[in-house]
C-alpha positions in Angstrom: -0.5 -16.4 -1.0 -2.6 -13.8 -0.5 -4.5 -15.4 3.1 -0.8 -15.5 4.0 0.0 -11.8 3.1 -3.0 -10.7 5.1 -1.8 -12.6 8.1 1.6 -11.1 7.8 0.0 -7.3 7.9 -2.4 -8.6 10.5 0.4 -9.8 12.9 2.3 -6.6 11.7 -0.4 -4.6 12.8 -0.9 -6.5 16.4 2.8 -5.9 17.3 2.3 -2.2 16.8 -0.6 -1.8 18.8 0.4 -4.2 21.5 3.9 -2.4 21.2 2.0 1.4 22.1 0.1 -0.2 24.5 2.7 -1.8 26.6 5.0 1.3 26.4 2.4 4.0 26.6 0.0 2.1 29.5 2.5 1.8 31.9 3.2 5.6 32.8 -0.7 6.9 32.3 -2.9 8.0 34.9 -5.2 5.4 34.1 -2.6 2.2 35.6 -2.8 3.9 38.7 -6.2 4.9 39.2 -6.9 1.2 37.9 -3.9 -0.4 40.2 -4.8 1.9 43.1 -8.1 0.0 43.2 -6.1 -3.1 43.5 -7.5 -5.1 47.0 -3.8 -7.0 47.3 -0.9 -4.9 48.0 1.8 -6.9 47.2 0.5 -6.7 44.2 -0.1 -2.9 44.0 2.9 -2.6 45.1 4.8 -4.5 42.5 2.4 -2.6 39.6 3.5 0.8 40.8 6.9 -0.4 40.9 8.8 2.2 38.4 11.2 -1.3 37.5 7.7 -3.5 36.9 7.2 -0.5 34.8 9.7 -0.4 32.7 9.6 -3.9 32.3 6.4 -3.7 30.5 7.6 -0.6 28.4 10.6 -2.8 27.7 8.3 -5.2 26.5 6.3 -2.8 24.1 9.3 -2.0 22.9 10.1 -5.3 22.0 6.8 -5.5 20.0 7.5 -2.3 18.1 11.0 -3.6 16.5 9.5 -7.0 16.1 7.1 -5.0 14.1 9.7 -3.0 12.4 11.6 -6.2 11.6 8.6 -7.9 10.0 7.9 -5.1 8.2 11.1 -4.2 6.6 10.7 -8.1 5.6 7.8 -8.0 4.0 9.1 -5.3 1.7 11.9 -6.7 1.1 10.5 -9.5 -0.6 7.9 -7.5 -2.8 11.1 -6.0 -3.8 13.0 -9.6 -5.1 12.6 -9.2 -8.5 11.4 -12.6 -10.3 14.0 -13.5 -12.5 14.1 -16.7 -14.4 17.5 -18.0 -15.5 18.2 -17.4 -19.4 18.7 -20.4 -21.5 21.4 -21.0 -23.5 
């Protein structure tokens, strides 16, 4: 139970930082100074593309509420109370 908890919170955890990266990365200076350095063009050209962008921050996005989702499940069962049925 408890190697499966930790796997929960450790998926839970790489969806939010995968999530930030993917929305954040996309519109830093740091993509294009590292794309700009990019020998192909067609394929610096498709990075810098502001809908190539958004694809990836659509992406992130869809880490974060995958996240979020997971989340709200896992306390939702450590909420379930344990209740056995009463015998008559």
């Amino acid at each position: 139970m408890r190697a499966r908890l930790f796997t929960h919170i450790l998926f839970i955890l790489y969806c939010v930082e995968a999530g930030a990266l993917f929305v954040l990365a996309p519109w830093s200076g740091g993509w294009e100074r590292a794309v700009v350095q990019l020998p192909w063009l067609p394929v610096r050209d498709l990075l810098l593309n502001t809908m190539f962008r958004s694809a990836v921050t659509g992406f992130g996005f869809l880490h974060l509420v995958w996240a979020a989702h997971d989340l709200d499940l896992l306390f939702s069962r450590r909420k379930e109370p344990t209740t056995q049925p009463e015998a008559d």
